[in-house]
N, C-alpha and C positions, 0 to 999 in steps of 0.2 A: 483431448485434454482441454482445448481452450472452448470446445462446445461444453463440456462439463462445467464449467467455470462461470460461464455465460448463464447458462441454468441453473445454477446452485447460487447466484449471484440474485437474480430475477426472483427466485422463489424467495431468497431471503428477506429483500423486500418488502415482496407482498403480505409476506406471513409474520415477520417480525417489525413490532414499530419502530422505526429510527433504521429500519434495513439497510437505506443508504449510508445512513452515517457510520452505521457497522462497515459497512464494505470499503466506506471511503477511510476506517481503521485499520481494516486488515492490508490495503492499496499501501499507506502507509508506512505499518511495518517492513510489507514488502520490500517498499523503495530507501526505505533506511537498510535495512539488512544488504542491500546488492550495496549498499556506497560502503558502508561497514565494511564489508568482506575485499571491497577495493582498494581501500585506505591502507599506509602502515604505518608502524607503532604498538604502543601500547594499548589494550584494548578499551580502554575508557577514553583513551583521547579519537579513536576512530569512532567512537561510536556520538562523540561529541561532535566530530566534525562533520560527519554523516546527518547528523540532525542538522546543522547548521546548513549546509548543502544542498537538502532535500525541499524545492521551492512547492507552495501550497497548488500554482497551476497544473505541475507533475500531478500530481495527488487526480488533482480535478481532471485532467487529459487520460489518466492511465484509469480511473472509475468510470470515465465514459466512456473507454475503450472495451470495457469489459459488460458494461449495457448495453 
């Protein structure tokens, strides 16, 4: 799975302009949805707090884990 990810990540890059910036979107989502889904409450305020939570290094450490 994570070879797949690695390679569907690399290509997208290459082939789409702004590939990173896409990946480092999708990275992202990702890392808000796991804080989201840890959080309790109502679902607007976890998803609030999850954005608040999620620091821009994460982002940047977990897209170059993935290149």
């Amino acid at each position: 799975m994570m070879a797949t990810t690695k390679t569907l990540g690399l290509l997208l890059m290459v082939l789409v302009p702004g590939g990173l910036l896409v990946l480092g979107a999708i990275v992202l989502a990702r890392l808000v949805a796991q804080q989201a889904r840890a959080g309790q409450g109502p679902h607007g305020r976890r998803l609030a707090r999850a954005l608040a939570t999620v620091r821009w290094r994460d982002v940047v450490r977990e897209t170059r884990s993935l290149v």
